[in-house]
C-alpha positions as CSV (number, residue, x, y, z in Angstrom):
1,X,0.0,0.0,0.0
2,X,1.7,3.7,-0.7
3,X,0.6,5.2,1.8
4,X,2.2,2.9,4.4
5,X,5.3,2.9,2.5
6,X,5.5,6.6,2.2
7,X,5.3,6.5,6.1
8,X,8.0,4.2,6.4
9,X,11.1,6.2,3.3
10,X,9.7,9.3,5.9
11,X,10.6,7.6,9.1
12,X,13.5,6.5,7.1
13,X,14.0,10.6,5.9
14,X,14.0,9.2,2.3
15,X,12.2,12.2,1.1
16,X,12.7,11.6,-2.7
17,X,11.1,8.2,-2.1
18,X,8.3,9.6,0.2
19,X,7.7,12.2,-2.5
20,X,7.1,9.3,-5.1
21,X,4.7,7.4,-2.8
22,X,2.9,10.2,-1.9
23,X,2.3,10.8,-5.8
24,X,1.2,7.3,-5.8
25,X,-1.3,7.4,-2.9
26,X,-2.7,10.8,-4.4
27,X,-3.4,9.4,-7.3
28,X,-5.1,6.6,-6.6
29,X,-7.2,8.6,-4.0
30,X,-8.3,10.9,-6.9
31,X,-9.2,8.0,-9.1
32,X,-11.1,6.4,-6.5
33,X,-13.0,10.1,-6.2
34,X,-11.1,10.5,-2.8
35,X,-10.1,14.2,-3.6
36,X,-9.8,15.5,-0.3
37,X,-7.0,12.4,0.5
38,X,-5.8,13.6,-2.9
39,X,-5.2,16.7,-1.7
40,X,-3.4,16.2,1.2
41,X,-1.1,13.7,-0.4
42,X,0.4,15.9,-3.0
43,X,0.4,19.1,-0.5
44,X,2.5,16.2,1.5
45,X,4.8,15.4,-1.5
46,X,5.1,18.4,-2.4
47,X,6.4,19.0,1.0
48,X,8.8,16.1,0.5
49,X,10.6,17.2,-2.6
50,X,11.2,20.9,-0.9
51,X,14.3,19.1,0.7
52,X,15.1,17.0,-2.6
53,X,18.0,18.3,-4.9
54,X,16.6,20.1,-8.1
55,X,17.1,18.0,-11.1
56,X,14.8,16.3,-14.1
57,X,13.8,13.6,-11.2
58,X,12.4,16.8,-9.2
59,X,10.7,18.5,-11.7
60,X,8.8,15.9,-13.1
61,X,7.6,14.9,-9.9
62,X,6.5,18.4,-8.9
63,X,4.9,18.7,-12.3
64,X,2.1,15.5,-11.4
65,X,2.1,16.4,-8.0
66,X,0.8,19.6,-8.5
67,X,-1.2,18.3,-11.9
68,X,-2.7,15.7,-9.3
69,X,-3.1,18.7,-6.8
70,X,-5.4,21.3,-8.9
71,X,-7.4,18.7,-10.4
72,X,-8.2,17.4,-6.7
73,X,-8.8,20.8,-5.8
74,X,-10.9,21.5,-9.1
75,X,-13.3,18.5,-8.1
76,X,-13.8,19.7,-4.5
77,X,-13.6,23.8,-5.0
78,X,-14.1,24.2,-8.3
79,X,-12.2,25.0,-11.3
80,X,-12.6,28.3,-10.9
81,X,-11.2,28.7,-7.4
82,X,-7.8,30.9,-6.9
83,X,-6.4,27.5,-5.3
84,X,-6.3,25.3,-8.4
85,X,-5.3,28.3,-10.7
86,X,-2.0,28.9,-8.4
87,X,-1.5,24.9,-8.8
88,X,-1.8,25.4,-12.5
């Protein structure tokens, strides 16, 4: 389960590994129509990668996470809500 092994690479402070996992778990939440979880997993992996060395890794993770982010945020506040255009 991702979310269980993004608990254990953070215990670990594998935060390039939690970020991954936290992408993961987000998306799967948002597929299952769990935006809210989706939410707080990307704002979580997006956390993550703030202590992850810049490089092509990096930005493409950023790039789903907050892809994953603003369409969570779209389904729960609507696309027109300041919140999903700063994620965009």
């Amino acid at each position: 389960m991702p979310s269980a092994e993004r608990l254990l690479f953070e215990e670990a402070h594998d935060q390039a590994q939690a970020s991954e996992y936290a992408l993961v778990a987000a998306q799967h939440a948002a597929r299952m129509s769990g935006y809210r979880e989706a939410i707080a997993f990307a704002r979580r992996g997006l956390a993550f990668l703030e202590s992850v060395p810049v490089g092509a890794e990096h930005a493409y993770k950023r790039l789903m996470l907050l892809v994953t982010l603003a369409m969570a945020l779209g389904a729960v506040d609507g696309y027109g809500a300041p919140e999903v255009y700063e994620a965009y």
